[in-house]
N, C-alpha and C positions, 0 to 999 in steps of 0.2 A: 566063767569070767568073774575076775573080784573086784569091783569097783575098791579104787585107791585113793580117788577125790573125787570132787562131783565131774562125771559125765568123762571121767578117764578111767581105764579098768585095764587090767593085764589077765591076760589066761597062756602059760605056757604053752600050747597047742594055734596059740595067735601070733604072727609078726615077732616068733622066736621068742615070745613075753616079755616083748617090750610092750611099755605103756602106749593107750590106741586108745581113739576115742570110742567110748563106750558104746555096745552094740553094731562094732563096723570092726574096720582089720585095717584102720587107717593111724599109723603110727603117729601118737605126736610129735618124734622128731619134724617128720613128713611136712606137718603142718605149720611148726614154726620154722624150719629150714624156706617152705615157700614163700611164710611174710618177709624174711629176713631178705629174700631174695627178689623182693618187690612188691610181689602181688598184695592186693587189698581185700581186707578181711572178706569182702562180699566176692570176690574172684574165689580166691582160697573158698570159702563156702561153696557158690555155683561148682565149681568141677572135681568137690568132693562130694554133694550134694550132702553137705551138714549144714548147722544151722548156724548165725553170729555166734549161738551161745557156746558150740562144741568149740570154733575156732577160737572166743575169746578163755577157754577151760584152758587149752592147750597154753597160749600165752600163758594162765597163771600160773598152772601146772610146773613148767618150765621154770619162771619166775621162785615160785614155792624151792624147787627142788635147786638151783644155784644159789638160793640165799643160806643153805645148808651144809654148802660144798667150802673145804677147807681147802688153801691152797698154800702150798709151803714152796718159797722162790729156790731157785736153783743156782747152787752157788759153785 
């Protein structure tokens, strides 16, 4: 597994290498698709049993990787 930022890591042999948080097989899509979809950081935490700080990795992670993303309108 190759850590990519803190406490996010990809290993091809993981959740198809997509990005997970580090040390588990818990995709961060996974994790911010759950807040976007209500739950609160300490739910999302409890029933993945990670920590604030994996849940709030995933948020920056995410954050980090769309401030990078170009987007060209469709005409």
């Amino acid at each position: 597994m190759t850590e990519i930022a803190p406490r996010i890591a990809v290993d091809e042999t993981v959740a198809f290498g997509k990005p997970v948080i580090a040390g588990t097989r818990i995709p961060v899509d996974l994790v911010v698709g759950k807040l976007a979809g209500g739950m609160t950081t300490e739910e999302v935490a409890e029933e993945y049993r990670l920590v604030r700080e994996d849940v709030l990795a995933a948020l920056d992670y995410a954050a980090r990787t769309l401030s990078q993303e170009s987007v060209q309108p469709v005409r």
